[in-house]
Structures are given as structure tokens and as C-alpha cells.
ZAMARGU-4260 file (C-alpha; in steps of 0.2 Angstrom, whole numbers, plus 5000, padded with zeros to 4 digits):
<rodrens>
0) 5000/5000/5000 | 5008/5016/4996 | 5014/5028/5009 | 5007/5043/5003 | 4988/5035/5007
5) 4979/5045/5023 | 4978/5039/5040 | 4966/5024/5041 | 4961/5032/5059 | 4955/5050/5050
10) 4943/5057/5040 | 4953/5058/5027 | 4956/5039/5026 | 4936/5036/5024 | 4935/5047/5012
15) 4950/5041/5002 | 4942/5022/5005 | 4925/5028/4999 | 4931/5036/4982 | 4944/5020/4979
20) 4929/5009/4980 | 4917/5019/4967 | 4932/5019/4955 | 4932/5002/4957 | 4914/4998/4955
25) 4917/5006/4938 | 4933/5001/4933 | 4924/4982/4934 | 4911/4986/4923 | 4925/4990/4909
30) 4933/4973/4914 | 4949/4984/4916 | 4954/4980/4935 | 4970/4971/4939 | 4968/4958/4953
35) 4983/4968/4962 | 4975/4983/4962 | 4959/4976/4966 | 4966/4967/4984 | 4976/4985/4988
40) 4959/4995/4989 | 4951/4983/4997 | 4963/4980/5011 | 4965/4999/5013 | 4944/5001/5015
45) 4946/4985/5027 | 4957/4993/5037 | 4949/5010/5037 | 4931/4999/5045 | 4944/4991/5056
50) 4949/5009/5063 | 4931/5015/5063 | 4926/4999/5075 | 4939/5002/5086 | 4938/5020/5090
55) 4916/5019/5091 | 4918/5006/5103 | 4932/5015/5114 | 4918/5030/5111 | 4905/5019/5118
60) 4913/5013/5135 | 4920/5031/5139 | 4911/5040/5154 | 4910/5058/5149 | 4909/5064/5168
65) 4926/5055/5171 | 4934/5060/5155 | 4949/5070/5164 | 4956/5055/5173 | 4968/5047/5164
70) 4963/5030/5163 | 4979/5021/5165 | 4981/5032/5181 | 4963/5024/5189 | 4963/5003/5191
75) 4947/5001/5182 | 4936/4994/5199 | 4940/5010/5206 | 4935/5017/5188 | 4919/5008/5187
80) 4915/5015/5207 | 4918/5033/5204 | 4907/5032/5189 | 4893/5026/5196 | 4892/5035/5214
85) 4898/5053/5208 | 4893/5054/5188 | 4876/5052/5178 | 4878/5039/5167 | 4875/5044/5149
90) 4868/5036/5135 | 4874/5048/5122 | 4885/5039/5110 | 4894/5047/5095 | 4881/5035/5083
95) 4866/5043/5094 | 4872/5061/5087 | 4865/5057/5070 | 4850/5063/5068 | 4837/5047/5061
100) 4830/5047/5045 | 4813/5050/5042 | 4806/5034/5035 | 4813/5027/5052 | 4805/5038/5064
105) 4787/5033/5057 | 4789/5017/5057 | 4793/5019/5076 | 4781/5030/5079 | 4769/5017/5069
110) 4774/5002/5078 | 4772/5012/5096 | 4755/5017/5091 | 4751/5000/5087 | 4757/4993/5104
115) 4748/5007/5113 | 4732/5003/5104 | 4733/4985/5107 | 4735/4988/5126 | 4723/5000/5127
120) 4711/4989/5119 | 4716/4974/5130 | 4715/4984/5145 | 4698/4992/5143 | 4689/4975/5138
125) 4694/4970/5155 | 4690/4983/5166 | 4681/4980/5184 | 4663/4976/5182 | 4657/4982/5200
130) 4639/4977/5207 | 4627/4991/5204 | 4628/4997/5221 | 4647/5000/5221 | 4647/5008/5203
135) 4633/5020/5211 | 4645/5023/5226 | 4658/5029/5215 | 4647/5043/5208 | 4654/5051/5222
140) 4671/5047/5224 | 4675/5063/5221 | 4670/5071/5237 | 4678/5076/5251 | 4668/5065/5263
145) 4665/5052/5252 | 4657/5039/5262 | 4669/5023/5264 | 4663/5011/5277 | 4648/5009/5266
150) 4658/5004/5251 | 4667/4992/5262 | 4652/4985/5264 | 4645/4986/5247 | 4659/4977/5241
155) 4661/4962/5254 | 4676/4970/5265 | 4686/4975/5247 | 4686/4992/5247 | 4705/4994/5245
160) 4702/4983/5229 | 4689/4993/5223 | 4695/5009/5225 | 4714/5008/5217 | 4704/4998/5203
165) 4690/5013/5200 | 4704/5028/5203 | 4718/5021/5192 | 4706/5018/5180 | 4702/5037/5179
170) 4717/5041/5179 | 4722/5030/5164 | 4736/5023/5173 | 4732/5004/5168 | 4736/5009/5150
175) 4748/5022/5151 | 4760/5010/5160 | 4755/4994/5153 | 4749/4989/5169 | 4742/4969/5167
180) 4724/4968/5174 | 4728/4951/5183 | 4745/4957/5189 | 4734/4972/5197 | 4720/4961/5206
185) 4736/4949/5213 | 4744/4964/5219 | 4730/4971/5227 | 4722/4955/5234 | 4741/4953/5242
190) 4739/4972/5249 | 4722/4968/5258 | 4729/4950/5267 | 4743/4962/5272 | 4733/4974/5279
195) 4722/4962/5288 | 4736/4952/5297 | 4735/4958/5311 | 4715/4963/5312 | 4718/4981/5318
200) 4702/4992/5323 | 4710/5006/5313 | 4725/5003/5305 | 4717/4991/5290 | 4713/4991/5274
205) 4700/5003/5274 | 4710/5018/5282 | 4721/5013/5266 | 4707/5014/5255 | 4701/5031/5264
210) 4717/5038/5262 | 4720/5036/5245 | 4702/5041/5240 | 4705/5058/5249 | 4722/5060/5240
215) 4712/5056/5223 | 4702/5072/5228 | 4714/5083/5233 | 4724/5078/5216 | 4708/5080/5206
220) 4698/5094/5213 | 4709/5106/5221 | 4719/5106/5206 | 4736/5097/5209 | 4733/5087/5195
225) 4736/5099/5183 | 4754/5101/5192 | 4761/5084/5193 | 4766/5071/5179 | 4757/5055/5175
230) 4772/5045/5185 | 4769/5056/5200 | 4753/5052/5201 | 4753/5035/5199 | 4767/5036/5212
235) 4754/5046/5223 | 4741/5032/5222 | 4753/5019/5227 | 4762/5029/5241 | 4741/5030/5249
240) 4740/5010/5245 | 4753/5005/5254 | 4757/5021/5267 | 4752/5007/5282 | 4752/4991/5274
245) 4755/4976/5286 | 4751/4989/5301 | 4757/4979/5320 | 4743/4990/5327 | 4756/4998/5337
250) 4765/5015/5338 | 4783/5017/5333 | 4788/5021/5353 | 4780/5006/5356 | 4791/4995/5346
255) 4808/5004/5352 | 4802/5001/5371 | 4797/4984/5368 | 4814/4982/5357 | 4806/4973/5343
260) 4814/4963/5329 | 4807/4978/5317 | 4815/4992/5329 | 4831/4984/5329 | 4829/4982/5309
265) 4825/5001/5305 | 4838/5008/5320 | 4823/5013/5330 | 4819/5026/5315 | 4802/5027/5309
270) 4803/5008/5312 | 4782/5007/5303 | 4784/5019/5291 | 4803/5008/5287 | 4791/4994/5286
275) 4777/4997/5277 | 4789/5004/5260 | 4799/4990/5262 | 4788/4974/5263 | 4776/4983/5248
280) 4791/4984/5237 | 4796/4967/5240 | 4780/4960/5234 | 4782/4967/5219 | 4797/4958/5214
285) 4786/4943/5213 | 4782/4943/5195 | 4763/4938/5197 | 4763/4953/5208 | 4773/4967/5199
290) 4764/4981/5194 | 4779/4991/5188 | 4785/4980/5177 | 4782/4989/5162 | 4790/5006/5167
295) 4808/5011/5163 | 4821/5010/5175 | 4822/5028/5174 | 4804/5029/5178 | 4804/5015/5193
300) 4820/5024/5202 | 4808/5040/5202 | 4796/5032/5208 | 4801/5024/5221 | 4811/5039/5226
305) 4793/5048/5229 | 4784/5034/5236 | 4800/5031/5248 | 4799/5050/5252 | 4781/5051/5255
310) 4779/5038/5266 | 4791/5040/5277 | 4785/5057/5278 | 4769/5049/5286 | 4779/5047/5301
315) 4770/5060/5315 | 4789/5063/5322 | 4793/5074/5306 | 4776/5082/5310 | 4782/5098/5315
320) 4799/5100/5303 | 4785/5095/5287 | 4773/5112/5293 | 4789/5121/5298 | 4798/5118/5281
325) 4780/5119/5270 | 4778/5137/5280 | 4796/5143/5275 | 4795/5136/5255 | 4778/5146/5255
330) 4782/5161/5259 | 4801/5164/5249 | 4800/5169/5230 | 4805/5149/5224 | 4796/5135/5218
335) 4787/5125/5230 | 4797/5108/5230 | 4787/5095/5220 | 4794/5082/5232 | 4787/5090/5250
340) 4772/5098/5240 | 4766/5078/5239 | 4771/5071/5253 | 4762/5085/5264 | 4746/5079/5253
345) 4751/5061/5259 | 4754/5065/5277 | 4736/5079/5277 | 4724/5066/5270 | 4732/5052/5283
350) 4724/5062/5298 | 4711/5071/5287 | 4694/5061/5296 | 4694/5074/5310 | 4689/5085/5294
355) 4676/5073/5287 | 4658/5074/5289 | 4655/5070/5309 | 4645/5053/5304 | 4663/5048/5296
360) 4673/5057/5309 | 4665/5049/5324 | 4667/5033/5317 | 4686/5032/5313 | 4689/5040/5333
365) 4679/5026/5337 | 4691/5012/5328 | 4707/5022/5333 | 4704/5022/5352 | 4700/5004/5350
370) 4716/5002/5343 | 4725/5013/5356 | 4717/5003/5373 | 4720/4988/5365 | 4740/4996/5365
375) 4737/5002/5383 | 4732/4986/5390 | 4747/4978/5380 | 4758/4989/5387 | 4752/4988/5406
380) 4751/4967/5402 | 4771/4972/5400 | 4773/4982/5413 | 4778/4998/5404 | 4769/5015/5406
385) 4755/5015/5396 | 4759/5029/5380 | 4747/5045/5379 | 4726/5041/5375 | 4731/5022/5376
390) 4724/5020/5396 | 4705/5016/5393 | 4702/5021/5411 | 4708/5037/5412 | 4709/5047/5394
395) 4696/5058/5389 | 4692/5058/5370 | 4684/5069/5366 | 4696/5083/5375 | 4708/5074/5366
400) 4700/5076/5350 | 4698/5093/5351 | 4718/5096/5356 | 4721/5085/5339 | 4709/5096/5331
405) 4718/5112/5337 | 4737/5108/5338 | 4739/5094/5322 | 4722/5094/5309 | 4718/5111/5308
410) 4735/5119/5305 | 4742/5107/5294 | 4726/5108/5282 | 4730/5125/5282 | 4747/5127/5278
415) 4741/5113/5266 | 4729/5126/5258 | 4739/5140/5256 | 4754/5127/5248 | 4740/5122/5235
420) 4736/5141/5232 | 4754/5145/5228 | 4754/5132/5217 | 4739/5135/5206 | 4743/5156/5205
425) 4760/5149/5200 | 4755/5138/5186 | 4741/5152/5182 | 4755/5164/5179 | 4767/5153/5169
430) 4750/5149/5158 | 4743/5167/5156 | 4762/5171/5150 | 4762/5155/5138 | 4745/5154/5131
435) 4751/5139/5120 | 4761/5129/5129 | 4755/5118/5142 | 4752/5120/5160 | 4767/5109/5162
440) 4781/5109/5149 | 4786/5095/5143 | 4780/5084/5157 | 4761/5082/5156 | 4750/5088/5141
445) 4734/5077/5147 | 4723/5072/5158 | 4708/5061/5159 | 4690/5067/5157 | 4682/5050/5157
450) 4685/5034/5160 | 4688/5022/5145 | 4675/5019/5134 | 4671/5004/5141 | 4667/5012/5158
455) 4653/5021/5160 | 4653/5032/5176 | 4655/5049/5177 | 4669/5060/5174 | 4682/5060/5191
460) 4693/5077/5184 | 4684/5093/5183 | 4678/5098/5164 | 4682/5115/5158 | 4668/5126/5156
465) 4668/5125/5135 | 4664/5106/5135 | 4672/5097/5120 | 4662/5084/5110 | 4669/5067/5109
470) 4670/5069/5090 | 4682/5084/5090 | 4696/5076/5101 | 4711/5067/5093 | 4708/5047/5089
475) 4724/5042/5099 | 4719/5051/5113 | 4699/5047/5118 | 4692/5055/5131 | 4706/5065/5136
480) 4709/5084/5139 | 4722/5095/5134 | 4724/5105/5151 | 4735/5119/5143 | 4719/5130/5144
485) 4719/5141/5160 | 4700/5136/5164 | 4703/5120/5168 | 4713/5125/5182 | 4704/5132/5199
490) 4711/5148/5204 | 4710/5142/5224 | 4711/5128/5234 | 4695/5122/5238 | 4695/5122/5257
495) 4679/5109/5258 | 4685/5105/5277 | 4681/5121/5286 | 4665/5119/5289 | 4666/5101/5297
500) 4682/5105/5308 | 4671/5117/5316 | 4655/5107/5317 | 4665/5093/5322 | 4674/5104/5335
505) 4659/5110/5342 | 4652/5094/5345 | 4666/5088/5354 | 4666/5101/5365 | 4648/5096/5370
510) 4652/5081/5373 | 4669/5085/5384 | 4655/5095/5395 | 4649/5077/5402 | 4662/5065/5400
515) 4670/5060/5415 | 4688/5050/5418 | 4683/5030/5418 | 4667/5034/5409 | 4671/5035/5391
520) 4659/5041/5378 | 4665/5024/5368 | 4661/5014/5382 | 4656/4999/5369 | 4671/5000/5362
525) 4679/4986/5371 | 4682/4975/5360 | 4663/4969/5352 | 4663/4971/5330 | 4655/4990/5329
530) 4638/4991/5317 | 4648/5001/5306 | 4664/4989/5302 | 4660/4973/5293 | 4673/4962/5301
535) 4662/4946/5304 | 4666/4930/5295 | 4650/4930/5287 | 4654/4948/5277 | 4672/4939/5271
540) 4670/4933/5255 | 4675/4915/5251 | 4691/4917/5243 | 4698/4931/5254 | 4696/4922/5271
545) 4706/4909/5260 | 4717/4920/5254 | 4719/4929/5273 | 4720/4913/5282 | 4734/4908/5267
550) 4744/4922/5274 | 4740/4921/5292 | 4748/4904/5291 | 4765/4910/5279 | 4769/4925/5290
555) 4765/4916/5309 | 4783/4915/5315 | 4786/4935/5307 | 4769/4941/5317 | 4777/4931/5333
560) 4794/4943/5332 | 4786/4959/5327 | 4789/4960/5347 | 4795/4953/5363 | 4780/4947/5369
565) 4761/4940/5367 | 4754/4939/5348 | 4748/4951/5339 | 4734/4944/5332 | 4728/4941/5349
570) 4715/4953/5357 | 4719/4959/5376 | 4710/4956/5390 | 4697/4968/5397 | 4702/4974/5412
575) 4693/4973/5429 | 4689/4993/5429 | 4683/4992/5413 | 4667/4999/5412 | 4655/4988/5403
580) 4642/4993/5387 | 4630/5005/5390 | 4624/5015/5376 | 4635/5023/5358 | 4641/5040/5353
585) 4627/5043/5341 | 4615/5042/5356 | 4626/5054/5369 | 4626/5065/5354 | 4606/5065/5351
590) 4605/5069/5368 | 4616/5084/5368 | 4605/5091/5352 | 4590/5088/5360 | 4594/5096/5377
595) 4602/5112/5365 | 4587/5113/5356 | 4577/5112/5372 | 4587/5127/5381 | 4585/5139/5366
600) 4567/5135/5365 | 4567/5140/5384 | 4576/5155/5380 | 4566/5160/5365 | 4548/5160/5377
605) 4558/5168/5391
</rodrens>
């Protein structure tokens, strides 16, 4: 080969390997190529490949963060380390700077839609077909005091089920994330013997249910959906699901006192909250339970980042840092942190009942303080002191629900209010200033109006005011809404809890007027099933008190070591002072209305 050829390693070479090869494409057609110089050119353009192989592959393994280390100066372990603890990996390759041709980017985009189309259609022909009295329910799943005891018992003790089902659904998460209808039901049938393994009066799967209804309404009608990406949605749903799964009916002091396998596990730091992230995440490696099997890894590391973040925030420890840190993001000239933003939604709507409707609100104090005596008499069984509201002989409810009212509910609701009003006026002003764009650059361009076809309830996202007609939205995108337009968006955070939070205040204080130390106004909450709380065998459907007993079995030996001592799944002992059944809240409540009423009709004749 002669000396004068370029460099097989530059530019030059190719181009001298390319122009040898025409000339000798034509050269054979006049027959008048020499086998010599025919075996020259082509070594040369086999070497210039050669070179061209080499240098893409060198290209490909080379970390772009690291580039400035010499890399006969690293070992390559301590290479590998460095890359992936204090660099981004990249997936930008010298091949990835060409820009595709266009023939191949429609046939992505053809093959994608095709997939999607596929799913979509797969998923809606297998949507939850609900009993009539259930789908009616969910007409109101919207509200703010949506009623879930009686969609527990509308739906046989399932109202976890139900609910992830109905809200995911309108939401379009199933399809936008390829979510498997089967994988979904396992996943959620595993969630609800989780949550019933240790048959807590509170801490179950209907408080999980409640929870994540309430988040699906403060996503949907106070605006916050218009903020946050299809991802962080779904990872707000899922964070609600599982925010108290497998639940020991005990509080995080009591674990560390009692030093329990789970305390010595987390380090004694928010040793439930630890718990309840880890063990979810863990059944979803199992594949007939894993309902992120279709999102990238990109996608699944942000998620979980979220879910870990809003979960643990859960823990009432950080009650106090969350308000103290929301308060100071509110008030400086930033962004409000996506991150905190959800996880104070997370952490509102997990002590949001005292804000409900009082026929709800009276109910869940009713299931909690059976959940805290059961703790107390535990605790005095174990000859520790008995934690705060946990001694049924000597704690006052209702003065202790108006202090939770006061000092935890009421502020944080606020705080959560005036979070959700900087948001909205900031995405107001970033859409009054770009008309065209959408609320959310980039990140979110749509959100659902409807369910899928296939469903026919009613809309869960607020319409705008200038309804579209099915016919005038895009084919690929049914029953969807573009939400770049400002009048989708409320201008102020709904504050729908007001008004109960004083009812409910008011009441309590009535009833703080005649209750008495030893005499509680739940005195039939010993430890008889309520008439509001299905939890009879008979209201357990066939295949979950299979599937609980199933689990009851598999876990008996992990229920056993949740503490030092006794079982969980056992129910304590009354003690001698307790006092016995002698009449509900609703009736001590009645009694207080009528003997108001009866002093202002006094007053009125007087």
C-alpha cells in the first residue's frame, strides 16, 4: 500500500476508502481492473472499518463525567465506582448524534401506536365490572367526605380493591403504564391480606382505602393534578396504597420500648413507616405481583424515590419539621418543592377524618381508640407505662380530639391550603404568560375526562367550562383533555373541610362537657365488632378468608417477632375497671341536640 495514502484512523482515510471503492465499482464494469489493484483498495477500506470499530467502541465505554482522569492512572474497579456513585451515566453515543432518517422515525412511531392501541384495547375490555351498588357509590368518589365504610360493605370487606381499581382507571394509569389487569388484582388482593394480618380496629385496609380516596380528591379537585406528571401520580396512588400496609397496630415508641425485631431492623427510625415501603416493594418483585414491570428504570428509580419520600414522611415525628419547612417554602420567592408539596398531601389526607363529615369522623375515633386501649392494656400486660390516649380508664376523648383538632388537623390543612394556592397562582402565571404551551412543559399535556369507553361512570377530573364533544378530540387520545387551557385549572384551593372542623369541634366540646375519667363516651368499644365495620366472617368473602388465612399461616413465625412478647393477632384482656356497654356515641350526641334545642326554646319563650 503506498505511503502517501491517509491515515486509516481520520477522515481523510474514509473518504480516500470511499472514492477507491466507486472507481472500482466502475473500473469492473469496463473489465479493466487488475487483481493487484483490486486486493490494495480493498485492504485499505478494510482497514479504514477496522479503525472505525475500534475508536466507536472505545467512544461507547467512555464516561463523559470522568473524561479528565487518565485511565491508565485509575485501576478500572475504582474506575467503574467513581462512575457510578459521583457521575450520571449517559447514554449519548457518537452513533446517537446522528439525527434518524425519516422513513425510520414513522415506522417507530407506527409500531408504538400499534402497541399502545393493542394495550389499550386489551385493558379496557377487561375493566372492573362492579355490582350496581358499588358503581353508584363511585358517583361520588370525588367528594371530600366520600362515604367509605359503606363501600366496604357494598363490596364484601374489598374496598382497597375497589377503590385503586375505580381511581387508576380514571386516571388511565392501567394503560399508560401497561399495567396487566391480573398482575393488578394479585397485587391488590396481596395488599388487603397484608393489611388484615393483624386485624387492627383502625389501621386496615379501609383507612388505606380512605386515604388514597382523599388524595384522589385533593389531586383531582383542588387542582394538583394539573401540576404533577402521569408518573407522579401514579406514584401518589401507590404511596396512599401501601402508606400502612401490614400495620402491627402499634405505635413506633411502642416498638423501640418493647425492642422489637422491626425496631432493631430500621435503628429505632420510623421503624412502621421503614416497614410498610419495604415489605410493599418486596412483593412486587414477585412477577405475578409486579405492577411496575412495564415502566423504565428511569421511571421505577423516580418512583420509588417519591413513594420512599412520601411515606416516610407519614411518620408524625417529622410532623412539626414538614409544617415548619412547607411554611418557610411558602412564603420565599422559589418554587414549592414538588417532592414535600406531595408528601404534605400524603401526610394531610392520613389524619384528614377529624375533617370529614362527623357521621365519618365519629366513626374512625371510634376504631382508633380501640386500637390505642388495645395498646394500653398491652403495654400495662408488659409492665411499661402506658403511652398517651392508650389507658381506657383514664383518657378523655373527646378533649383529646379537640387538642388534635387544634394543635395537628387544623393547621396542617392550612398550611396545606395556602401550599396548594401558591401552586395554582403559580402555574396560572406561567400559563397566562404561555398561552400555547401547556400548564406543564414538557411533562404532562393530558389528563383524563372519562373513563375508557368501556366504563361508563362519570367523569372524576373537573371539565372546563367550554365542554368538547367526543367527536372533536384526537383518535389516539379518547376522552382525554388538553389541560394547557387556564379554565381547567381552579384559581384556589377548595378548602371543603372548614365547615366540618368546626361542626366537628363544636360537638366535641359538647360532649367534653359530660364526659367524665373511667366513663368514656365509647364505652362499647371494648372489643365487640362495631355496626359500622363489617369484620364478621360471614361479610368475608370466600376466597379472601382463604386468601387471609393463606397468609396468616405463611407469615406466623414473622407476626410472633414483630415484638418481645404475646401475639399480635391476639386481642387483650378487658380489664377489671373496665366499664361495661352501656349506650354509643350517636345516642350521647342525640342527647346533647335535644337538650340544646330544648334550652333555646326556653330562652326563645323567656
Amino acid at each position: 500500500m503506498k505511503d502517501n495514502m491517509p491515515s486509516v484512523s481520520t477522515i481523510e482515510g474514509a473518504n480516500e476508502a470511499a472514492m477507491r471503492l466507486r472507481s472500482l465499482v466502475l473500473r469492473l464494469e469496463k473489465e479493466t481492473v487488475t487483481p493487484k489493484d483490486m486486493k490494495e483498495n480493498l485492504e485499505y477500506a478494510v482497514a479504514v472499518l477496522d479503525a472505525v470499530r475500534r475508536d466507536e467502541s472505545r467512544f461507547n465505554n467512555e464516561e463523559d463525567e470522568l473524561s479528565e482522569v487518565a485511565t491508565d492512572e485509575v485501576p478500572e474497579q475504582v474506575r467503574n465506582w467513581l462512575t457510578s456513585t459521583f457521575s450520571r451515566q449517559s447514554t449519548k453515543t457518537r452513533l446517537g448524534d446522528e439525527k434518524p432518517r425519516f422513513r425510520s422515525i414513522v415506522q417507530a412511531l407506527r409500531t408504538g401506536l400499534f402497541i399502545d392501541r393493542m394495550f389499550r384495547r386489551t385493558s379496557a375490555s377487561m375493566v372492573t365490572s362492579f355490582p350496581p351498588r358499588v358503581a353508584a357509590l363511585f358517583k361520588t368518589v370525588d367528594d371530600w367526605s366520600f362515604d367509605i365504610f359503606t363501600l366496604n360493605r357494598e363490596a364484601e370487606g374489598h374496598a382497597l380493591k375497589c377503590i385503586v381499581h375505580e381511581i387508576l382507571n380514571r386516571y388511565d394509569l392501567l394503560a399508560k403504564f401497561k399495567i396487566p389487569f391480573s398482575v393488578l388484582s394479585n397485587f391488590l388482593d396481596a395488599m388487603e391480606v397484608g393489611y388484615s394480618k393483624h386485624s387492627n380496629p383502625y389501621h386496615n385496609l379501609l383507612h388505606a382505602a380512605d386515604v388514597t380516596q382523599t388524595v384522589h380528591h385533593m389531586l383531582a379537585r383542588m387542582g394538583l393534578v394539573h401540576w404533577i406528571t402521569d408518573l407522579e401520580i401514579l406514584a401518589c396512588v401507590l404511596a396512599a396504597v401501601m402508606h400502612d400496609f401490614e400495620h402491627t397496630g402499634t405505635t413506633n415508641n411502642f416498638h423501640i420500648n418493647t425492642g422489637s425485631d422491626m425496631a432493631y431492623l430500621y435503628n429505632d427510625r420510623a421503624v412502621l413507616e421503614n416497614h410498610h415501603v419495604s415489605s410493599t416493594f418486596r412483593l412486587m418483585r414477585e412477577d405475578d405481583k409486579n405492577i411496575l414491570a412495564n415502566v423504565s428504570n428511569d421511571e421505577f428509580k423516580e418512583l420509588r424515590n417519591l413513594i420512599i419520600e412520601m411515606v416516610l414522611a407519614t411518620d408524625m415525628s417529622f410532623h412539626f419539621q414538614q409544617i415548619k419547612h412547607m411554611k418557610g417554602q411558602i412564603g420565599s420567592t422559589e418554587s414549592i418543592e414538588k417532592m414535600k408539596a406531595l408528601s404534605m398531601v400524603l401526610h394531610c389526607a392520613d389524619i384528614s377524618h377529624a375533617a370529614k363529615e362527623w357521621s365519618i369522623h365519629s366513626k374512625w375515633t371510634q376504631l382508633l381508640m380501640r386500637e390505642f386501649f388495645r395498646q394500653g392494656d398491652r403495654e400495662r400486660d408488659l409492665g411499661l407505662n402506658i403511652s398517651p390516649l392508650c389507658d381506657r380508664n383514664t383518657t378523655l376523648i373527646a378533649e383529646s380530639q379537640i387538642g388534635f383538632i387544634d394543635f395537628i388537623v387544623e393547621p396542617s390543612l392550612q398550611v396545606c391550603g395556602d401550599m396548594i394556592d401558591q401552586i395554582l397562582e403559580d402555574e396560572l402565571n406561567s400559563t397566562s404568560s404561555t398561552p400555547d404551551e401547556s400548564i406543564v412543559s414538557g411533562k404532562r399535556n393530558s389528563i383524563p375526562l372519562t373513563r375508557p369507553s368501556s366504563a361508563p361512570r362519570s367523569s372524576s377530573v373537573p371539565a372546563p367550562t367550554n365542554h368538547e364533544s367526543s367527536e372533536s378530540r384526537p383518535p389516539s387520545s379518547p376522552g382525554r383533555l388538553s389541560i394547557g387551557r387556564s379554565n381547567t385549572l381552579p384559581s384556589k384551593c377548595s378548602r371543603c373541610w372548614s365547615d366540618n372542623l368546626a361542626l366537628n369541634k363544636t360537638k366535641w366540646k359538647a360532649i367534653a362537657a359530660t364526659e367524665e375519667r373511667g366513663t368514656s363516651v365509647f364505652e362499647h368499644i371494648a372489643e365487640e365488632p362495631s355496626d359500622f365495620y363489617e369484620t364478621d366472617e360471614e361479610h368475608l368473602s370466600v376466597s379472601r378468608k382463604a386468601s387471609i388465612e393463606k397468609g396468616n399461616n405463611s407469615t406466623e413465625n414473622e407476626s410472633q417477632s414483630v415484638t418481645t412478647n404475646g401475639d399480635m393477632n391476639s386481642s387483650p384482656k378487658p380489664t377489671q375497671n373496665a366499664v361495661k356497654t352501656t349506650g354509643s356515641l350517636d345516642k350521647i350526641t342525640e342527647e346533647t341536640n335535644n337538650k340544646a334545642t330544648e334550652s333555646k326554646r326556653t330562652d326563645k319563650a323567656k
